[in-house]
Structures are given as C-alpha cells and as structure tokens.
N, C-alpha and C positions, 0 to 999 in steps of 0.2 A: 197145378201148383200155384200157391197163392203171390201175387208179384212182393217183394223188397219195398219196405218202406223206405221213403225217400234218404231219411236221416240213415240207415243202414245203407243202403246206396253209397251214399257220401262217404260216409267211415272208410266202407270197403277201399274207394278210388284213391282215399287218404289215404288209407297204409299202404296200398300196391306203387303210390307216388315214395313213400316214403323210404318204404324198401328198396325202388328201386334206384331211388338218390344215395341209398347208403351201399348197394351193391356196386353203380359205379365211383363213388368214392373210394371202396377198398380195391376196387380193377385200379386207378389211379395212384396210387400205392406203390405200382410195381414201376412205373416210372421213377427214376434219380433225383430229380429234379422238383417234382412234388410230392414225392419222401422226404426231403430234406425242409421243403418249406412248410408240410404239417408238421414235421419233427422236432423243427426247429423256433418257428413261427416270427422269425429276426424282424419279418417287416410291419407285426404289431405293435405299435406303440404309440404313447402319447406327446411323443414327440412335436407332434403336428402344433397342440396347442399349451404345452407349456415348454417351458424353456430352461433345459438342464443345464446351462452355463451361470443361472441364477439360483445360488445353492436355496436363497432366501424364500425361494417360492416354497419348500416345500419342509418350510418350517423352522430351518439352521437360520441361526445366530448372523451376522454380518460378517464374512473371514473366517467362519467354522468348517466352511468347505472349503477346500481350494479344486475347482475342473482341470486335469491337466493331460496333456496327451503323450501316450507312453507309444515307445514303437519295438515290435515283436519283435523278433530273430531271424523273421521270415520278409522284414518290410510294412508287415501292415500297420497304421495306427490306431490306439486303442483310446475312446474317451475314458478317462477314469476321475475317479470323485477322491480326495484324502480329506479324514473326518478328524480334527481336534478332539481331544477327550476335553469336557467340560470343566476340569480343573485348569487346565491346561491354559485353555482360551480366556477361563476367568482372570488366575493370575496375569495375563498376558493381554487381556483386552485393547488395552491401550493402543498398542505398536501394534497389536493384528489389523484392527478396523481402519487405521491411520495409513498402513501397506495393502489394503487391500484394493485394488485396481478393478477388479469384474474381468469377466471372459476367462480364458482357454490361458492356463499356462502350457508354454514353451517347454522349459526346463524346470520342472519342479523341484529339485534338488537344489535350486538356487532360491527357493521359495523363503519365506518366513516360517511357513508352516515344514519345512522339512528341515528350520534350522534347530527347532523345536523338538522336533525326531531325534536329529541329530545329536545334542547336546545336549540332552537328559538322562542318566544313567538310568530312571525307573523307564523307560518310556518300553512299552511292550505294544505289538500292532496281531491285529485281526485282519488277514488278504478272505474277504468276503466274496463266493462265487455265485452267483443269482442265477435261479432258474432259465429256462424258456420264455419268447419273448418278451417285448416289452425293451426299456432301458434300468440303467443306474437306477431313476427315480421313478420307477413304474408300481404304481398300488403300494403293499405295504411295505416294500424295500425301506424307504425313508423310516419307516418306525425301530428297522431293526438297527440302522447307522446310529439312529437315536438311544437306542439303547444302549450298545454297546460304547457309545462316547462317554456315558453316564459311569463307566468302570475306568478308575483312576491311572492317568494316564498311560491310557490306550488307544492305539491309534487304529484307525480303521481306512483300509482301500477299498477300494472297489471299482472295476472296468467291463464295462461293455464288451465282450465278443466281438468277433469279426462280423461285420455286417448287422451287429445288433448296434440299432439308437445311431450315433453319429459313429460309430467307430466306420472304418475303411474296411473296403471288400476285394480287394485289387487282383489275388492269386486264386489261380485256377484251383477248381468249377467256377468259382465267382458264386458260390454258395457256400454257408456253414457248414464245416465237416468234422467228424470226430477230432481228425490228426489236429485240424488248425485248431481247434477251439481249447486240446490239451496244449497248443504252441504258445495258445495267447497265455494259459493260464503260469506256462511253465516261464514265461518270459514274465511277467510280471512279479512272481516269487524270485529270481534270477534278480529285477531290477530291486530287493528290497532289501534282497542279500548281497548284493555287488556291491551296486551304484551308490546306495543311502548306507553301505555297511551294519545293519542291523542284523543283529545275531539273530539264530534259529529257533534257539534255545526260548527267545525272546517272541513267536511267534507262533498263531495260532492259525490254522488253517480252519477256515467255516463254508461250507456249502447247504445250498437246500434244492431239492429236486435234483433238476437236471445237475444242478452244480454239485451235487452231489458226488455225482461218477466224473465231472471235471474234478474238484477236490480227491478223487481217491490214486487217479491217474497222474494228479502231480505228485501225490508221495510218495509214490510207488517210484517216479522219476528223480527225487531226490535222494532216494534211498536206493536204487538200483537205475540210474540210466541205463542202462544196458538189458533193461529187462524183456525176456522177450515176449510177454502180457503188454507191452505198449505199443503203440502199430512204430511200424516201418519210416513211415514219411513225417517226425517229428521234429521241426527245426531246432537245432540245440543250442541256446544260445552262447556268445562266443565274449569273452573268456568261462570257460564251464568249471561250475563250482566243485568241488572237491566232494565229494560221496563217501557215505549217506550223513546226511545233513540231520541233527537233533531238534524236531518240533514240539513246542512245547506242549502242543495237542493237535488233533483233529476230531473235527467237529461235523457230522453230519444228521440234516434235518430233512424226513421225510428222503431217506433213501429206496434202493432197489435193485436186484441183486444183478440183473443183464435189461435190456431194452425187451426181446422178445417175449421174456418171465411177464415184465410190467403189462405188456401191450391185453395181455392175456383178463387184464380185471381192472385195466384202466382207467376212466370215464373224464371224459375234457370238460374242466368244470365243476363235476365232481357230478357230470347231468348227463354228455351223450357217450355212452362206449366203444372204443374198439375194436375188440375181439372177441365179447360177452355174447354178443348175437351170432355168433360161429360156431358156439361150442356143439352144436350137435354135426358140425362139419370136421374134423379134425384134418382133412385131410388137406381142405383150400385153407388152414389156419398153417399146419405146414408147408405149402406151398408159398403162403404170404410172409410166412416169419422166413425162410429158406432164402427172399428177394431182400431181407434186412441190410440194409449197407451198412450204415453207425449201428453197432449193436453194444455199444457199453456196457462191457462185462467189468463191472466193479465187485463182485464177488471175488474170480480169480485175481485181481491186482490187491485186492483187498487181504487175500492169502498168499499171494508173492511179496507183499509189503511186510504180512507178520514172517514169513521164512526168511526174506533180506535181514529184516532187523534182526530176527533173533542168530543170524550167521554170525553178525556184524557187532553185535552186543550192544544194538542203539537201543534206548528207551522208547516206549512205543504206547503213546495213550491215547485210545480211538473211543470217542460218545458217538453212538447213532440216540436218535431223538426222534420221535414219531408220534403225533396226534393222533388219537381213537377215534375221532373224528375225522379225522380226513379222506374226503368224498371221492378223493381224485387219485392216492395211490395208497392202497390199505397197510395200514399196519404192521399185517402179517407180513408183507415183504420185508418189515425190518427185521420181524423178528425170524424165518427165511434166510436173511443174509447173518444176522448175530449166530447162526446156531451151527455154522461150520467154522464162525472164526473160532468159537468158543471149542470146537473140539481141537482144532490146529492147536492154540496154544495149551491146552490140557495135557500133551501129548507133552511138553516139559516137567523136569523136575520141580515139585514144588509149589506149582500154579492150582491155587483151588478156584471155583466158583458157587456163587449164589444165584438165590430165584427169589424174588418176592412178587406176589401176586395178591391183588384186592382180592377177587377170587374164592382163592385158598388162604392165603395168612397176609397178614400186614406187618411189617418190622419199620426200621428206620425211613427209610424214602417212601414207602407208600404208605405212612403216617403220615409225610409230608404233602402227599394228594398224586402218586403218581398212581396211573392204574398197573402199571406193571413193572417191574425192574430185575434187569437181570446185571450181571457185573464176572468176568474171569480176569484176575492176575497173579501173578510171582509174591511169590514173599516179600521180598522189598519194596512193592508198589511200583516197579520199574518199568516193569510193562504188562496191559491190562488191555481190556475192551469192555466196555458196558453202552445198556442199552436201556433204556428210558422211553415207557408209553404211558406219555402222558393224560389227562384226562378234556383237553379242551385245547380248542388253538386255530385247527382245520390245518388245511395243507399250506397255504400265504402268510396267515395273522402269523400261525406260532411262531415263526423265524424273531418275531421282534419282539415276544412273551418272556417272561422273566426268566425261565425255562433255561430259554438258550443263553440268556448272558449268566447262567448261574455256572452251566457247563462249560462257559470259558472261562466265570473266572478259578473253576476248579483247576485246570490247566496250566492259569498261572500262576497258581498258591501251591501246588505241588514243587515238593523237592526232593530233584533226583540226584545226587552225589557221585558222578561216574569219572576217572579219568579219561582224559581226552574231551571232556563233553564240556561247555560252555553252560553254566544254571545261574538260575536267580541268585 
C-alpha cells in the first residue's frame, strides 16, 4: 500500500482534532453551568474598551441618551439606556445639553428626559429586548436606537440582563437564566407602566433573537400572569399591574419557535453549527436536547397569548420579521412558528388570511421588496399576526433596517376603538 501524502496526512489529524474539539464541546453541554454560558454568552462584550455610560461614543447626540439604573423585583440592577426621539431633543436642545451631567442616573424619573415622557401627550415608547451577549451598545444595537428615535416622538429603552454589560448578577446560580432574564424584562415594562405612568396602549414591545422569546414571555405575562406557559420562579413585581394590559404591538425580529427546534440548524455566526453535525445521530441529539435547562418555548406562550387575549377581548397585533439572509437562524423558523398562530386564530369568526410570495405572485408588500408575506386578522383589524421575510438585512443589521421601524410605526398608526381600552 502506497504511504499518505504528507498534506493528506495533515488534513486527516486536522479533522480527527476538529472533531474531536466539537465532540467534547457538546459532552460539555450537558454541564449547567457551561449551557448557560454558551447560551447565554453574558460575559462577551465590548465593554472592556468602550464606555456605555458615554451615550456619545456611539454616535447619539449630547443628552440623547440618558444611562440609568433600573432595579428588578428580585433586587438585581439593571444598566439601561432611555433614547430621546430626535424631534423631541431638537425642540428641546437647549435645557437637555445644559442638564446634562454624564454617568449613571440614580432615579431616572427625576430626569429631564423622563420629564419629556412625561408631559407630552404624543410621546409613545419602544421597550427594546437585545439578543445574546454583548451590552446595550454592542455591534449594530446602536443603529436600531437610532432608528427608531428617528419616529416622531418615540421613546426607546433599553436594559442589559442580568449579568450582561454592567448590569448585577447577585441571585442564585449567579448565572443567566430563563426565569431571571423574563424577571428583568417583566420589571422593566412594570417600571414604564407604573413608575413613568405610560399607557400600554402607548407601547410597543420589540425583540430580536434571543429577545425574541424574552419579548413573547413578557406578554404573555401581561396578558395572563397566571399563565402556566411561564415558569414557576418568576419575581412579580410589586404593586402588580392590572391584567391584561393593551400593547399597541409586538414586534419580533428573527424569532424561533422553542431553543431545542433552533439548536437543530443553528450556526454561531451564521459559520460553526450546533446540531447539523449530529443529524445522522438522532439519538445523542435526544439525549443532548433532553439535558436543555432554558428551553424557550415561545411558540406555546405565543398561543396562550392569542387564547388570553382573545378570552379577554384585548386587541392583539403581533409582526414576526425575518431576513432570508440570515446565516445564524433560518427563516423557516419564523415562518414554523407563524403557521400555528395563524391556524389558532382562523379557528374565530370572521378572521381571514393572506399569502404573498415572490415566488408565486407579487401583490402590495412584495411589490414593496419583501420576499414573502403572509398576514391573518378579524374583520375589524383588532387582532391580527403577520409575518414579513424580508429580502436583506442578516440576523444583526436588520434590527436597525427600515424594515423594523416601518413595523412599529404600523403599530402606532393603528386604530383600535374598544371600551375599556386606552388608544391613540
């Protein structure tokens, strides 16, 4: 037998290394502890070398940001960013830039910028929930604050997780976990509807990836605290709002219907895979999804939120939004998770739906360049779901594409007429 050329040689040692770096990586897996820190990834970020108490670094205005630190229900503290809509801060330059001090507020509520909130009868806000690691101002996050500011007085938050960026890690495991991470998010909507008195009606809930399935879990929470699609050990914060709470949308970009569905065509990057290299194992792919702690099922909360609302006769306008391009969690997942809300609410009187598809035919929106659109609601537009696959964007950029801010401001150009319900 003739010997192995050397370069074949190499190859060979290369992939038997390679493999066997990704075989113990998934044995790793089955460990708590680093499932949560691949899951979660809280201690990436750029933290190191730029400095998210300076909104200016990363492109805002002087005073357009105010850093302020919100604290949970459960104790921890959260860094969060509040974003001036650009009308807002124009009219008002003067007295922002003149109060504006630098660093970490204290009490944001006592701010200039929440006086602004405050006492402006247009002012509508966007509680924005950001992926897997990083912070606030990690990669393209900053483009999407920017966009969204650019929609007439609209206010935009946004907070770091437990353990992500500066925010506090205090409560056991002393790692990110599903329950904390829907506590932070559930406390923070809590502090916009309490503390600042901002209607619901007036408020746009936005997630992308991960914050996706944190965005579906807080309205599923606002709409049914009691629901038993939320885990167990969720801090509720105290005084608790009155249920179920009228949003004037939800906004989800780059969703996915549970954790283990995703893990299955994943790729970190949009480069190394998951569980793509397993598929002729099915059985150590059960075994590894079976050890899933956080498994974020936002498909069932996402059908307990249309069965609450529709009990309850709240209005209910949910966009999923998903880039054809996007490397890192396909498409099909959104369209996956659109295709059993869309039988839930069919099953009412009255509720038709559409499809348009480049494809097959082109009508309104995919004349406008989506590659796909689908759309189901009620007669009166009162409650709906549609789903938007776009033509460009990738899994990061699109958040901050024109896209998304077109989708909120559909949200709050809608008008629903309901008693009992608080509207534009």
């Amino acid at each position: 037998m003739a010997p192995l050329h050397p370069i074949i040689k190499k190859s060979y040692w290369l992939l038997a290394a390679v493999g066997a770096t990704y075989a113990v990586l998934m044995i790793a897996l089955i460990n708590p502890t680093f499932q949560r820190h691949a899951l979660y990834m809280h201690k990436v970020h750029t933290g190191l070398w730029h400095n998210v108490t300076n909104p200016e670094e990363f492109g805002f205005a002087k005073g357009q940001v105010t850093p302020f630190w919100l604290d949970t229900s459960d104790g921890e503290k959260l860094f969060c960013w509040h974003v001036l809509p650009l009308d807002v801060y124009l009219e008002n330059e003067s007295e922002i830039v003149k109060k504006t001090e630098g660093g970490v507020t204290e009490d944001f509520s006592a701010s200039v910028a929440a006086k602004f909130l405050k006492n402006d009868i247009k002012s509508k806000v966007v509680v924005n929930f950001h992926g897997n690691a990083g912070d606030v101002a990690q990669g393209w996050r900053p483009s999407t604050y920017r966009s969204i500011s650019g929609i007439p007085h609209t206010h935009l938050l946004t907070c770091d997780y437990r353990g992500f960026g500066r925010s506090t890690l205090n409560n056991a495991p002393h790692i990110p976990t599903e329950t904390g991470l829907i506590t932070d998010a559930i406390s923070i909507v809590s502090y916009i509807l309490n503390d600042l008195e901002h209607l619901s009606s007036r408020t746009v809930l936005l997630g992308q990836s991960l914050g996706t399935a944190v965005t579906a879990a807080s309205a599923l929470y606002f709409a049914d605290l009691n629901s038993p699609e939320l885990p167990s050990g969720v801090t509720k914060p105290s005084p608790a709002l009155k249920t179920p709470q009228n949003f004037a949308g939800i906004v989800l970009v780059a969703p996915f219907t549970d954790l283990p569905e995703l893990l299955q065509t994943y790729k970190i990057g949009g480069v190394i895979p998951i569980f793509s290299p397993l598929r002729s194992y099915p059985r150590f792919i059960k075994f590894l999804t079976a050890r899933i702690l956080d498994t974020w099922p936002t498909l069932p909360r996402l059908q307990a939120l249309i069965t609450s609302t529709s009990t309850s006769k709240t209005p209910l306008h949910l966009t999923i939004l998903h880039a054809r391009n996007d490397a890192d969690i396909s498409f099909k997942l959104s369209e996956a998770l659109y295709a059993p809300l869309e039988s839930l609410l069919l099953k009412a009187e009255g509720v038709s739906a559409t499809e348009e598809r480049r494809s097959i035919h082109g009508d309104e929106r995919v004349k406008r360049g989506a590659f796909a659109y689908r759309n189901v609601e009620d007669a009166n537009g009162e409650r709906g779901v549609e789903l938007e696959v776009v033509r460009y964007g990738g899994h990061n950029e699109v958040v901050g594409w024109t896209q998304v801010a077109l989708a909120v401001r559909r949200c709050f150009t809608r008008k629903v007429f309901r008693p009992g319900f608080d509207v534009e």
